[in-house]
PAZAMAR-639514 format. One record per atom (N, C-alpha, C, CB): z negated, y negated, x; residue number from 1; atom name; residue in one letter. Coordinates in steps of 0.05 Angstrom, whole numbers, plus 32768, in hexadecimal, padded with zeros to 4 digits. Glycine has a CB too. Example, Ala and Ser with C-alpha at 12.3 -4.5 7.8 and 13.67 -1.06 7.14 Angstrom:
BEGIN
Z; Y; X; resi; name; resn
7F64; 8072; 8108; 1; N; A
7F64; 805A; 80F6; 1; CA; A
7F64; 8042; 8108; 1; C; A
7F4B; 8059; 80E2; 1; CB; A
7F72; 802D; 8101; 2; N; S
7F71; 8015; 8111; 2; CA; S
7F63; 7FFF; 8102; 2; C; S
7F8E; 800C; 811A; 2; CB; S
***
This chain:
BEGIN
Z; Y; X; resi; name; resn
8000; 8017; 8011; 1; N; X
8000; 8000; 8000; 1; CA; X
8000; 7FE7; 8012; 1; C; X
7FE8; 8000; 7FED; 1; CB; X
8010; 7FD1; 8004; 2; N; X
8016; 7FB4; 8018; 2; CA; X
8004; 7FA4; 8007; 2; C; X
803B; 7FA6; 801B; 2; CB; X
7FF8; 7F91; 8009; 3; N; X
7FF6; 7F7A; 7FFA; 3; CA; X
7FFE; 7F5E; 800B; 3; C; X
7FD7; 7F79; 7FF0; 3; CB; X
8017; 7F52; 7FFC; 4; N; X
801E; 7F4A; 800D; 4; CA; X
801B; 7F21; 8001; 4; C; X
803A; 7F5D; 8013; 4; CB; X
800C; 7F13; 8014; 5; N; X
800A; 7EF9; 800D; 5; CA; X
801D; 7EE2; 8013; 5; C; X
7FF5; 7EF3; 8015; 5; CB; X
8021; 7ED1; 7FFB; 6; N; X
8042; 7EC6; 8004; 6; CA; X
8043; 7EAA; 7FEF; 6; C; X
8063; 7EE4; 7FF9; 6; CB; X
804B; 7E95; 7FFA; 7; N; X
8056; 7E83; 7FE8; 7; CA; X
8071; 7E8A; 7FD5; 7; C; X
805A; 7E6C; 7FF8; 7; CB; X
807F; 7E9E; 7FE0; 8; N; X
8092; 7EAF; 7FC2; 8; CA; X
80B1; 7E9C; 7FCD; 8; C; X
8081; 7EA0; 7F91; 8; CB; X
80B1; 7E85; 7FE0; 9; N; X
80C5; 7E73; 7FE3; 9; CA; X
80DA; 7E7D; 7FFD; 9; C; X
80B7; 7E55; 7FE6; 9; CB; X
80EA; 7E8D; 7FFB; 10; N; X
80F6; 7E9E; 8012; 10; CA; X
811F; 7E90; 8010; 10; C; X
80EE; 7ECB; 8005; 10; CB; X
8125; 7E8B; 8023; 11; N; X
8149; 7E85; 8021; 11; CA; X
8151; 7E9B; 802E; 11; C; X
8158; 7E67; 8031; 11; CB; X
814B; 7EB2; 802D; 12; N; X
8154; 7ED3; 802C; 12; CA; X
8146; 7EE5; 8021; 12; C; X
8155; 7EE0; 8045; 12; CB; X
8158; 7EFC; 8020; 13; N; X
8146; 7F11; 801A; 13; CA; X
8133; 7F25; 802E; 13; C; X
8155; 7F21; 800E; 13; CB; X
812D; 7F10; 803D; 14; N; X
811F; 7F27; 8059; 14; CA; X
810D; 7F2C; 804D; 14; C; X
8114; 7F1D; 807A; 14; CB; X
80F5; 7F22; 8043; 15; N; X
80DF; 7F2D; 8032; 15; CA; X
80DD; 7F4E; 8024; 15; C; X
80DF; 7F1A; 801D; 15; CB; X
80F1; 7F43; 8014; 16; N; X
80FD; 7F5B; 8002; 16; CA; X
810C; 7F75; 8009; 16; C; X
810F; 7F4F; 7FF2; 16; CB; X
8117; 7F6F; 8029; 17; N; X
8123; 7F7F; 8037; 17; CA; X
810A; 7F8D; 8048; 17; C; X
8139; 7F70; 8046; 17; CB; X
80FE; 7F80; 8054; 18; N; X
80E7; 7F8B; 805E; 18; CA; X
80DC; 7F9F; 8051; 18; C; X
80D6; 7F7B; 8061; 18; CB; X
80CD; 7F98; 8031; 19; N; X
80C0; 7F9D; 8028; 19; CA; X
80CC; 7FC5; 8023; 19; C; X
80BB; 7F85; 8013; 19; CB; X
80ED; 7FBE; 8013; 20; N; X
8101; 7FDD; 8013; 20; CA; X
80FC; 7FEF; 8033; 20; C; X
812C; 7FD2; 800F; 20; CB; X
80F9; 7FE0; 8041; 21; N; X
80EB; 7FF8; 8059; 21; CA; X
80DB; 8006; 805D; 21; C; X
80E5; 7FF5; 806C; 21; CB; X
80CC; 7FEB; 8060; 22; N; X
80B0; 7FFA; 805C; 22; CA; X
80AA; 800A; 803F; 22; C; X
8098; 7FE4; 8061; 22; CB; X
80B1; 800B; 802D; 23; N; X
80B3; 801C; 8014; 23; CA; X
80C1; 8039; 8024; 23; C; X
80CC; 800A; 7FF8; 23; CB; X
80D5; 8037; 8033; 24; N; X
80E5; 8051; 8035; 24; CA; X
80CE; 805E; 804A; 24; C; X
8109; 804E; 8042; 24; CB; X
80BE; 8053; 805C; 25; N; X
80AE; 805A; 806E; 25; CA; X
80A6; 8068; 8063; 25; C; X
80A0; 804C; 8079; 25; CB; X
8086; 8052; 8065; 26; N; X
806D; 8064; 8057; 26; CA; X
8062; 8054; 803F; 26; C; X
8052; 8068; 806E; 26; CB; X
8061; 8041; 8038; 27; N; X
8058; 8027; 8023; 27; CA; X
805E; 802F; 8006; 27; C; X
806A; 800A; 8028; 27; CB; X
804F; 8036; 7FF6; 28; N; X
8056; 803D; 7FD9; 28; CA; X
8055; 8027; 7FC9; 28; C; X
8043; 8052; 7FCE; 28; CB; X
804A; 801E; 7FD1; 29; N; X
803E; 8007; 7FC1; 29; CA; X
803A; 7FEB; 7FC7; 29; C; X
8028; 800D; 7FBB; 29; CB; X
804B; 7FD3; 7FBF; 30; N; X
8043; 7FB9; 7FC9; 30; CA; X
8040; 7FA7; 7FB4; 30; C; X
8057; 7FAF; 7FDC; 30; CB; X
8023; 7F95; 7FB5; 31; N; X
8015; 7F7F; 7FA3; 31; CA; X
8025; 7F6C; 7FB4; 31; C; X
7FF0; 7F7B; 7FA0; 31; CB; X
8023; 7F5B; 7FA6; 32; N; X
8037; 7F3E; 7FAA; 32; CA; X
801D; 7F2B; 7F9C; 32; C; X
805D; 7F3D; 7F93; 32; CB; X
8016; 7F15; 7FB2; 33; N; X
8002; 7F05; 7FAC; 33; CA; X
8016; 7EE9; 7FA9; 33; C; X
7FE8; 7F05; 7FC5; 33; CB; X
8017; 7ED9; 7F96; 34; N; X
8025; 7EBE; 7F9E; 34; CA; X
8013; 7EAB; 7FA5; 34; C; X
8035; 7EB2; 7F88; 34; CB; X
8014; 7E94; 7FB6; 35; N; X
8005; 7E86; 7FC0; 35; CA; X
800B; 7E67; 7FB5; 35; C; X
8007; 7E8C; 7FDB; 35; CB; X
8000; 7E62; 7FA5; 36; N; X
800A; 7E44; 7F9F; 36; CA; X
8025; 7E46; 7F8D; 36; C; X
8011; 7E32; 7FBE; 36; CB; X
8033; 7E32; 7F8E; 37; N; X
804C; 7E2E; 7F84; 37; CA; X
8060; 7E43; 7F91; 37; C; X
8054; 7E11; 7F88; 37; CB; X
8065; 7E5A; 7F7F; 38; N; X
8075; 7E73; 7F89; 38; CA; X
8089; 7E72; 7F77; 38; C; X
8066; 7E8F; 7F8B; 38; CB; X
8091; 7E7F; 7F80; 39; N; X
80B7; 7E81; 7F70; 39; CA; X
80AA; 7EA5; 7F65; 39; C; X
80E3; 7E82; 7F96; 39; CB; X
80AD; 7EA2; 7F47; 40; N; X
80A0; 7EC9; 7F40; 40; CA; X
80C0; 7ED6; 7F45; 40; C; X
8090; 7ED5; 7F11; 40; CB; X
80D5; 7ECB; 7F46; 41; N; X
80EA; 7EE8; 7F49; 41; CA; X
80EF; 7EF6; 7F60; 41; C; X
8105; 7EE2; 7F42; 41; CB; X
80E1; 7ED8; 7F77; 42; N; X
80E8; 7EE7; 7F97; 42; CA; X
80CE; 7EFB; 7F8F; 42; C; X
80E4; 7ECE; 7FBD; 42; CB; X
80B1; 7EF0; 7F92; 43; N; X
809F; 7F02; 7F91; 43; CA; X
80A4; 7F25; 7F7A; 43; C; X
8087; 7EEE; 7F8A; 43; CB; X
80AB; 7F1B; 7F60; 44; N; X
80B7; 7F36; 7F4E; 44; CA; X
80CC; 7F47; 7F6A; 44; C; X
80D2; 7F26; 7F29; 44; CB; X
80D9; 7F43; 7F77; 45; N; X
80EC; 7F48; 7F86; 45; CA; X
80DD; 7F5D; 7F9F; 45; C; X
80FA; 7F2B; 7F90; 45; CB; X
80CA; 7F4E; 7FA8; 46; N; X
80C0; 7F4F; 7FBD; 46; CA; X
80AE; 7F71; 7FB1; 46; C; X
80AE; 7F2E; 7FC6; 46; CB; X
809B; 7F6E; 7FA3; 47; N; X
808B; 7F7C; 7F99; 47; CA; X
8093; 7F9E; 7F8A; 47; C; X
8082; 7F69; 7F88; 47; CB; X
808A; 7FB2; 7F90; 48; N; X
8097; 7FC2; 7F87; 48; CA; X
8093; 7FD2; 7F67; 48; C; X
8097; 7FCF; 7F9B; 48; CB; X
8087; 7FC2; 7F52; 49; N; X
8088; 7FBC; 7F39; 49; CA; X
8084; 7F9E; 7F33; 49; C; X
8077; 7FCB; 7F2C; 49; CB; X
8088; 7F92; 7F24; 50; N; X
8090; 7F7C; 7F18; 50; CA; X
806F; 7F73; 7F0B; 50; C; X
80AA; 7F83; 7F01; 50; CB; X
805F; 7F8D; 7F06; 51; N; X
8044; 7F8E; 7F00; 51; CA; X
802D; 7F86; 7F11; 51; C; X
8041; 7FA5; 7EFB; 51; CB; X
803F; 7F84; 7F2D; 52; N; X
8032; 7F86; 7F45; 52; CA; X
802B; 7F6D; 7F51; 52; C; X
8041; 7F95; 7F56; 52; CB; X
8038; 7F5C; 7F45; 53; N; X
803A; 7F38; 7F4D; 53; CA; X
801D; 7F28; 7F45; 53; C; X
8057; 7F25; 7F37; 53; CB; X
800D; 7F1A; 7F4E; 54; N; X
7FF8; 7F11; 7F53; 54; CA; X
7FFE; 7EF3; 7F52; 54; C; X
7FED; 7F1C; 7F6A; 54; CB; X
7FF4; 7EE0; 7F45; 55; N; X
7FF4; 7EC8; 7F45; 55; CA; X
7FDF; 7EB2; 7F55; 55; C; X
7FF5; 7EC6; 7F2F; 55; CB; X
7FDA; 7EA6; 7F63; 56; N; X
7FC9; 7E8F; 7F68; 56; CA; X
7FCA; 7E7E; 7F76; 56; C; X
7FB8; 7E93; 7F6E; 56; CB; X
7FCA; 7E6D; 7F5E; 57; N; X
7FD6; 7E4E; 7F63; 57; CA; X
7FB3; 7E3A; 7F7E; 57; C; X
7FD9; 7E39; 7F31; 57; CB; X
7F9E; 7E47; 7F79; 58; N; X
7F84; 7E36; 7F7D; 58; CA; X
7F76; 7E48; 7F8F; 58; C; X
7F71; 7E2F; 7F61; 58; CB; X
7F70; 7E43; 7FA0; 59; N; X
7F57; 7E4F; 7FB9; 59; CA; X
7F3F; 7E62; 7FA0; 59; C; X
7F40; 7E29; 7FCF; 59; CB; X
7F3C; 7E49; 7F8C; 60; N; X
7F25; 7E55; 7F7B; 60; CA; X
7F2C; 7E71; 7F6A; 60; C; X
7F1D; 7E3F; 7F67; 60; CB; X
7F47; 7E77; 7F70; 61; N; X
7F52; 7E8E; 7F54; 61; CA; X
7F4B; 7EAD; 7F6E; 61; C; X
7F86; 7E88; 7F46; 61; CB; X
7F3E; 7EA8; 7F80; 62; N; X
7F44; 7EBF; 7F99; 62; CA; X
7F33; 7ECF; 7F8B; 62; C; X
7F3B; 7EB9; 7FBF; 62; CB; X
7F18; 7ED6; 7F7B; 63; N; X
7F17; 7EEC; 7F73; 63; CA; X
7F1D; 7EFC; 7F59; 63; C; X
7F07; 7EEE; 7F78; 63; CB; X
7F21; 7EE5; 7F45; 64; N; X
7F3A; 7EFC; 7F3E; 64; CA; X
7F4A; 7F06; 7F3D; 64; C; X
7F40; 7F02; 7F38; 64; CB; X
7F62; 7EF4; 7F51; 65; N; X
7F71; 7F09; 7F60; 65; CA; X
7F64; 7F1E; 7F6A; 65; C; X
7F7D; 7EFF; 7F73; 65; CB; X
7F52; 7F1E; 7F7B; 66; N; X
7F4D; 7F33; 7F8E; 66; CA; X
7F45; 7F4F; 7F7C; 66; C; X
7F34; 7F29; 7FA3; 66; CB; X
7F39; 7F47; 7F6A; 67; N; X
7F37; 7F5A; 7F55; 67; CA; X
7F4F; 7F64; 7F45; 67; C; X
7F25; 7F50; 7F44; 67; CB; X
7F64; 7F5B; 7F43; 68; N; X
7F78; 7F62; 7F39; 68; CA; X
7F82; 7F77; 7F46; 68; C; X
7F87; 7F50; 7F38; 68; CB; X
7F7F; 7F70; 7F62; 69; N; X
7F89; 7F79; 7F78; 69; CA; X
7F81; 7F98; 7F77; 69; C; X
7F7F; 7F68; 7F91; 69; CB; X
7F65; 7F94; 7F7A; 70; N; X
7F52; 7FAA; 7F80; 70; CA; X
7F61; 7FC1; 7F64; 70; C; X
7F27; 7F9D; 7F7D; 70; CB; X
7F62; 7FB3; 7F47; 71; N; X
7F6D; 7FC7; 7F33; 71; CA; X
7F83; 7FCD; 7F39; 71; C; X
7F6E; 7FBF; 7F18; 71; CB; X
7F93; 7FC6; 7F3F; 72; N; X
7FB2; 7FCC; 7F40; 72; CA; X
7FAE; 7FE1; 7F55; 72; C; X
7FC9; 7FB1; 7F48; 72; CB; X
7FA1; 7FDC; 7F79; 73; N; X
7FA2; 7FF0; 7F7F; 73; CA; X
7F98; 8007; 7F7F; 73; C; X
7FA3; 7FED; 7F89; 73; CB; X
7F7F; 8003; 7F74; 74; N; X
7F74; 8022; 7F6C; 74; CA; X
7F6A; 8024; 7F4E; 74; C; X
7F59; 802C; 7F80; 74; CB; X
7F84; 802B; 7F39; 75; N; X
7F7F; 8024; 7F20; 75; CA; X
7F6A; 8034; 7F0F; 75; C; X
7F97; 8024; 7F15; 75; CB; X
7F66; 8047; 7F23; 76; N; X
7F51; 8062; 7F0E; 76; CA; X
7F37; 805C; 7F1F; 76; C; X
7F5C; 808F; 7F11; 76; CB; X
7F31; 8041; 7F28; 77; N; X
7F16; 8043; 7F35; 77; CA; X
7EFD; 8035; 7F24; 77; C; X
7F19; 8035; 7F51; 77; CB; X
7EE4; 803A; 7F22; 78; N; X
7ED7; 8034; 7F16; 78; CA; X
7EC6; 8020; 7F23; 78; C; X
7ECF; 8047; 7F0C; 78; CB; X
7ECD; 800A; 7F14; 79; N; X
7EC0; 7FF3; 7F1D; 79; CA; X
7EA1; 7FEE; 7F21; 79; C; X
7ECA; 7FE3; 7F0E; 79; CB; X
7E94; 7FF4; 7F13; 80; N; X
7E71; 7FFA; 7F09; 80; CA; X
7E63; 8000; 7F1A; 80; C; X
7E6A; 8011; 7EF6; 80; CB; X
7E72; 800E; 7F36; 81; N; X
7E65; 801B; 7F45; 81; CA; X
7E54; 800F; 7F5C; 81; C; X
7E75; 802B; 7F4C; 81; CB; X
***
């Protein structure tokens, strides 16, 4: 799994190309964090579900992203613990 942090604002597809490698490697899985003012189709692009894209516009939004984070990557985990 990648989580990968990014303002989303790219004039190629290296991101996205990167990302199809490392997929063919070993990487099953990549979260896409946007950072501020992000473009969502590079990040949708980047990410390897569309489900996987993470928003935060504010320093103050970092834990629930991070929690998003934490669900998406381990979705059968029990939080309580």
């Amino acid at each position: 799994m990648l989580v990968l942090l990014t303002d989303g604002r790219y004039d190629t597809n290296t991101p996205a190309e990167l990302v199809r490698e490392l997929e063919r490697e070993t990487v099953s899985k990549v979260i896409v964090v946007g950072i501020g003012v992000s473009d969502p189709i590079q990040l949708r692009q980047i990410s390897t579900d569309p489900n996987n894209v993470q928003d935060m516009m504010l320093p103050s939004q970092i834990e629930p992203v991070a929690e998003n984070i934490k669900e998406l990557a381990c979705p059968n985990s029990n939080t309580n613990h």
